[in-house]
Every structure is written in structure tokens, then in C-alpha cells.
C-alpha positions as CSV (number, residue, x, y, z in Angstrom):
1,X,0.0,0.0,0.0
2,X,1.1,3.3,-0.7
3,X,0.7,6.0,1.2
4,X,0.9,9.9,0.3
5,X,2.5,11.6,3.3
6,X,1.2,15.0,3.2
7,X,3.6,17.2,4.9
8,X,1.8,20.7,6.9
9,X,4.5,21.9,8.5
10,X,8.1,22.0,9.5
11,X,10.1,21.1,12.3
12,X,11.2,24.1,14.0
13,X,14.1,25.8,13.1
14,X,16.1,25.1,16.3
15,X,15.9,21.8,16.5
16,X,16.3,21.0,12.9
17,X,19.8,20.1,12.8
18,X,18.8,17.8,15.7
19,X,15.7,15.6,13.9
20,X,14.2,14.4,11.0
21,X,11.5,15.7,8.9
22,X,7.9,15.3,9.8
23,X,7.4,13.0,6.6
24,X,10.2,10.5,7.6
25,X,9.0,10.2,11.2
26,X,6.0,9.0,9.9
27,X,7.3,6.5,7.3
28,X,9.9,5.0,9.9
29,X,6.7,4.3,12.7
30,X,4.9,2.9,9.6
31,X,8.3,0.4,8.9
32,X,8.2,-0.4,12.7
33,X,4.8,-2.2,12.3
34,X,6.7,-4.6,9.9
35,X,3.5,-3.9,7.3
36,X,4.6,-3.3,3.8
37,X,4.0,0.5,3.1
38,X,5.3,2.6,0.1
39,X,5.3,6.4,0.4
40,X,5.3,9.8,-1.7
41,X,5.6,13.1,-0.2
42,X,3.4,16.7,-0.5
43,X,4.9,19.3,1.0
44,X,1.4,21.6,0.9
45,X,3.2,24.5,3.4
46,X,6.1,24.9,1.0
47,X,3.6,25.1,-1.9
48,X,3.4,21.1,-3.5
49,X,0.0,21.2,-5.4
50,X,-2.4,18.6,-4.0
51,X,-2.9,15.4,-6.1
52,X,-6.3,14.1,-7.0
53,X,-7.4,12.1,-3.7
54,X,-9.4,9.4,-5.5
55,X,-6.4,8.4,-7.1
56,X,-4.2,7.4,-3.9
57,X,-4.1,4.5,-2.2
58,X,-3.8,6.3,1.4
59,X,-3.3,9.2,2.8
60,X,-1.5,10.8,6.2
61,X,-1.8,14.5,7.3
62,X,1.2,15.6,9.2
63,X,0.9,17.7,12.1
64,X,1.8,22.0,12.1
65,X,2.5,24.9,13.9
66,X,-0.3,26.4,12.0
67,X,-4.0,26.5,13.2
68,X,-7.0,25.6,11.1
69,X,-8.7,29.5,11.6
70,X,-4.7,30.8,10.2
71,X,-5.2,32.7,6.9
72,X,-2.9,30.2,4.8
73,X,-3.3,30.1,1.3
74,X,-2.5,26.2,1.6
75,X,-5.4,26.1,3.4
76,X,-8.5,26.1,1.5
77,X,-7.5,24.0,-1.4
78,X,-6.5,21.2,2.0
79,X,-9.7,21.0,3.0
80,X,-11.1,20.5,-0.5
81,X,-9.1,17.7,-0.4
82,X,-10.2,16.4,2.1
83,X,-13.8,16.2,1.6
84,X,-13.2,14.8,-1.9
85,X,-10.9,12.2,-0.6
86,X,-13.7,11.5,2.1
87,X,-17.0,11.9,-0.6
88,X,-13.9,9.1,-2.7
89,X,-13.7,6.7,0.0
90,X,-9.8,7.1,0.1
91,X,-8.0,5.9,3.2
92,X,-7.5,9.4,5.0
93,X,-5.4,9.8,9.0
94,X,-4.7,13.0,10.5
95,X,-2.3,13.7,13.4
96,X,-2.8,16.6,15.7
97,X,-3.0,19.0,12.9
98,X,-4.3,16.6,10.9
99,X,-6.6,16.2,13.4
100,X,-7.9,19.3,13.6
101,X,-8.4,20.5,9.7
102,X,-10.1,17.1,9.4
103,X,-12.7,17.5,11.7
104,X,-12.5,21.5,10.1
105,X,-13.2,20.6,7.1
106,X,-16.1,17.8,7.7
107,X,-18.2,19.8,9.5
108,X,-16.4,19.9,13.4
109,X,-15.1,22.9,15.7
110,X,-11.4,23.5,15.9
111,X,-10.5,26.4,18.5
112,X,-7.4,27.1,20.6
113,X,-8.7,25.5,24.1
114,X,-8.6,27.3,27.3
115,X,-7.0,24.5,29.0
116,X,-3.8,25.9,27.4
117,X,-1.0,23.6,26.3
118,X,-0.9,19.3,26.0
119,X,2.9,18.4,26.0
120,X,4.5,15.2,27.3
121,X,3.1,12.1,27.7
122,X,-0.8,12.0,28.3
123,X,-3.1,9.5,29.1
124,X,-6.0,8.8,26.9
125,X,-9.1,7.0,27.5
126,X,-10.1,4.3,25.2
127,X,-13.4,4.9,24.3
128,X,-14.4,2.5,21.6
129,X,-12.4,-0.6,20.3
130,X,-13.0,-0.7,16.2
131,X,-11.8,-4.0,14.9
132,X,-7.9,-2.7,14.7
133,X,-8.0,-1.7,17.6
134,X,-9.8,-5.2,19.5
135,X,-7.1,-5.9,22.0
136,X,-6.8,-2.2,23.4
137,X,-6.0,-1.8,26.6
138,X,-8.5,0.8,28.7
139,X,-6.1,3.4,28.0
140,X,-2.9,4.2,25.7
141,X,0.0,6.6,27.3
142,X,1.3,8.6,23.9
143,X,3.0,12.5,23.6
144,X,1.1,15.0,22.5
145,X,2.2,19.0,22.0
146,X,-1.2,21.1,21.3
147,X,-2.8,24.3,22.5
148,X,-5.8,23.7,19.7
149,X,-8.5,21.3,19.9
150,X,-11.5,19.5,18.3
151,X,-14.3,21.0,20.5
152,X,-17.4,19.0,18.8
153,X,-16.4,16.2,16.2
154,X,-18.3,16.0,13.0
155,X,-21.7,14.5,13.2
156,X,-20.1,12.0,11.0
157,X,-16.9,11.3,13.4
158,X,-17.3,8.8,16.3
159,X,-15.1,9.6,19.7
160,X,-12.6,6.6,20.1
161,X,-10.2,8.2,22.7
162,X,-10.5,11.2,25.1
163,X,-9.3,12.5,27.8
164,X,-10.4,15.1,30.6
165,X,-7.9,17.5,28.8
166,X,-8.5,16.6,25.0
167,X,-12.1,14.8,24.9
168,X,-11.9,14.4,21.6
169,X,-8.5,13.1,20.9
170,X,-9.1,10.3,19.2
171,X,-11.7,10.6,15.9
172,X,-13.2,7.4,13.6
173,X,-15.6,8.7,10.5
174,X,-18.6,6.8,9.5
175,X,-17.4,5.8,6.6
176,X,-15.0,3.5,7.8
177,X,-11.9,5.2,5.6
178,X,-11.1,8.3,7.9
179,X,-9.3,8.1,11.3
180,X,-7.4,10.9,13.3
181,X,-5.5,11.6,16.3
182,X,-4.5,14.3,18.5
183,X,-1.9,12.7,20.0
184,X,1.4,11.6,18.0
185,X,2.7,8.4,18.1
186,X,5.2,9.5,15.3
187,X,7.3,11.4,17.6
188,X,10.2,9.6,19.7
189,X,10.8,10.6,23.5
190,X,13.8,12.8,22.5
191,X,11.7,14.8,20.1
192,X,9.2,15.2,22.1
193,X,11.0,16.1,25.0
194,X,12.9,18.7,23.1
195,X,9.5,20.3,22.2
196,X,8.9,21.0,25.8
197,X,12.2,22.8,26.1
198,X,11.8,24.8,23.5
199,X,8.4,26.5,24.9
200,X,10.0,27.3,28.1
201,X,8.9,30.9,28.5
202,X,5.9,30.2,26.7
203,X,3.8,27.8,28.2
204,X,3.9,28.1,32.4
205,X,6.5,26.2,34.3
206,X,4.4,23.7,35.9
207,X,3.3,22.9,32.9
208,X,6.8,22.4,31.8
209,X,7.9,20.4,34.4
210,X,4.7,17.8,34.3
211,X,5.6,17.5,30.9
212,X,9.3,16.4,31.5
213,X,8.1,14.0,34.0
214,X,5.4,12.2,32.5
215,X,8.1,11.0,29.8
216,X,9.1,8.2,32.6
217,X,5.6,6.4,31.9
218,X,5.8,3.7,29.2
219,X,5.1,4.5,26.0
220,X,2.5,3.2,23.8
221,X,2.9,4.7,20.9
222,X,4.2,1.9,19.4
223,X,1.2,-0.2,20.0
224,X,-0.7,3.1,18.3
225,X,1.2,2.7,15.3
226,X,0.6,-0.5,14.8
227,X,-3.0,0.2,15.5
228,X,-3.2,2.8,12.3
229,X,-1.3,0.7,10.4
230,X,-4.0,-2.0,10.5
231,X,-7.1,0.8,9.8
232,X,-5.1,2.0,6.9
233,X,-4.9,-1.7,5.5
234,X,-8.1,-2.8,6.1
235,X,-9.4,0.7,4.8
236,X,-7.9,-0.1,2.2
237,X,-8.9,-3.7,0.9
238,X,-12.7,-3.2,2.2
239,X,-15.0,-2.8,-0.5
């Protein structure tokens, strides 16, 4: 199966030296499952035109620093995209960004919370076990870095993990061929730990410092990985 890794956003310029591209941290947790994936790469932020949706074989929509209610001229033409690949019946995930303009673009609310910033490792809620996700534990530790949020899903997205801080963290459409997260179990520990240093004087300290700490928790992002892998598969051969 190959998927078409469409790439939102960058990894910020300090810690670029430091860590891959958004687009290969996706493709090496996709080669960690041990499924056979091939990948392309759009770059919609630096201005790659979008492909026709109907003709892919999957799709994954990075995350960004950018927010769905941004004025980007990237923007629009994403979210036609989206609802084509959706009305198409193409195998469609969105992470944390990805997320969000999903749900945007199908119908949801997407709005910088009032809770203020997700970083570290969070706990979410399993609230619904779809057939690739059967043997889910009750809930999944993975690292998330957010101040926006879904604040009501589409009417045709089902809630299938939440949280008291994200309640909508976890997304799976109606249709059977859409699936997003809020939460990214692309990221490794030191990637995500160096996000929380770099908003030091941004978010508050306490948050900060929870954040650091929570990294000592197992991981399962791993287990999340695999978990999308299979939707994206069995997206894929159902009729």
C-alpha cells in the first residue's frame, strides 16, 4: 500500500539540525509495524500542489504549527481535499493538525482550548475498540504537543479516545476510511522532549515540568502505530 504523506509543516528551526522531517518520522513508525508500506511526499506548506485524492491508495496529514482558523493560502484547497478524498472513499489519518483540519473541514469545531497547552506524555481514555484496535487496553500513554482542539467532532466522526484535557483526541468517521488523532505516536521521546524545552517561557512552568516528567511512563505509541497501520490496510482492501 502506498501512502501519500502530506507534509503541513516543519520542524522548527532550532531543532532541525537535531531531527528528522515530519514526513520520515511518519514513514519510519509505519516500517516499525513490519506492514509493507510505500510512500510519496506533498509538501502543501512549502507550496506542492495537491494530487487528486481518488487516485491514492492512502493518505497521512502531518501535524503543524499552524491553526485551522490561520489565513494560509495552503489552506483552503487542503480542505477541498479532504472532503473529496472523504465523498472518494480514500483511506484518510490525521495527526494533531491533521486532526484538527479534518474535523474543520467535515463539518467539526477547531479552537485554541482554554485548558492551554498538551505536552508530554498524556493519558487517553479508550473509548471505543473498532476491529484494529480489539485488543486495546483501557487506555494508551502517547506525547502530544497542542494548545488547539476538536471542541465538537463532526456529526459523521465517532469519539474513540478522550481524555479530561482533549475529549476528543481520538476521531473514527462513518465511513470506515477516515481516522485521526490528537496525540502523536510519530514522535520519539527525545523529540518530544525537546519540544517542551523549547516552549519554556511560553507555556507556564508547571506545565513544563509535568511534561518532563510524564516521559518516565511507558510508551504506547508503538502499539498506536501499529493500531493505524492496520485501519489504513483494512481501509484499504474493504469494498
Amino acid at each position: 500500500m502506498k501512502l501519500t504523506i502530506v507534509q503541513t509543516g516543519a520542524v522548527p528551526a532550532p531543532l532541525q539540525s537535531q531531527f528528522i522531517e515530519y514526513r520520515l518520522m511518519f514513514r519510519a513508525m509505519f516500517d516499525a509495524t513490519g506492514m509493507a508500506f510505500g510512500y510519496d511526499d506533498v509538501n502543501v506548506e512549502a507550496g506542492d500542489a495537491l494530487p487528486d485524492p481518488a487516485a491514492l491508495e492512502g493518505i497521512v496529514i502531518t501535524g503543524s504549527p499552524a491553526g485551522v482558523y490561520e489565513d494560509h493560502a495552503w489552506l483552503p484547497p487542503l480542505r477541498d481535499f479532504i472532503r473529496n478524498a472523504y465523498a472518494a472513499g480514500t483511506p484518510m489519518l490525521g495527526i494533531c493538525f491533521g486532526h484538527q483540519i479534518m474535523a474543520d473541514a467535515l463539518g467539526g469545531d477547531v479552537r485554541k482550548s482554554e485548558k492551554g497547552w498538551g505536552m508530554g506524555r498524556h493519558q487517553y481514555q479508550v473509548r471505543q475498540r473498532p476491529g484494529f484496535m480489539a485488543d486495546a487496553p483501557d487506555t494508551m500513554l502517547v506525547a502530544c504537543s497542542h494548545q488547539d482542539q476538536v471542541i465538537v467532532p463532526p456529526a459523521e466522526a465517532e469519539v474513540i479516545l478522550g481524555s479530561d484535557f482533549a475529549p476528543n483526541a481520538g476521531l473514527l468517521y462513518k465511513s470506515g476510511k477516515a481516522l485521526s488523532f490528537q496525540p502523536h505516536p510519530e514522535f520519539d521521546d527525545d523529540y518530544a522532549r525537546a519540544l517542551v524545552e523549547l516552549r519554556r517561557g511560553r507555556a507556564p512552568d508547571d506545565v513544563i515540568s509535568a511534561a518532563l516528567s510524564s516521559f518516565a511512563k511507558p510508551s504506547d505509541s508503538p502499539r498506536l502505530g501499529t493500531y493505524i497501520a492496520r485501519f489504513l490496510q483494512d481501509a484499504a482492501s474493504a469494498a
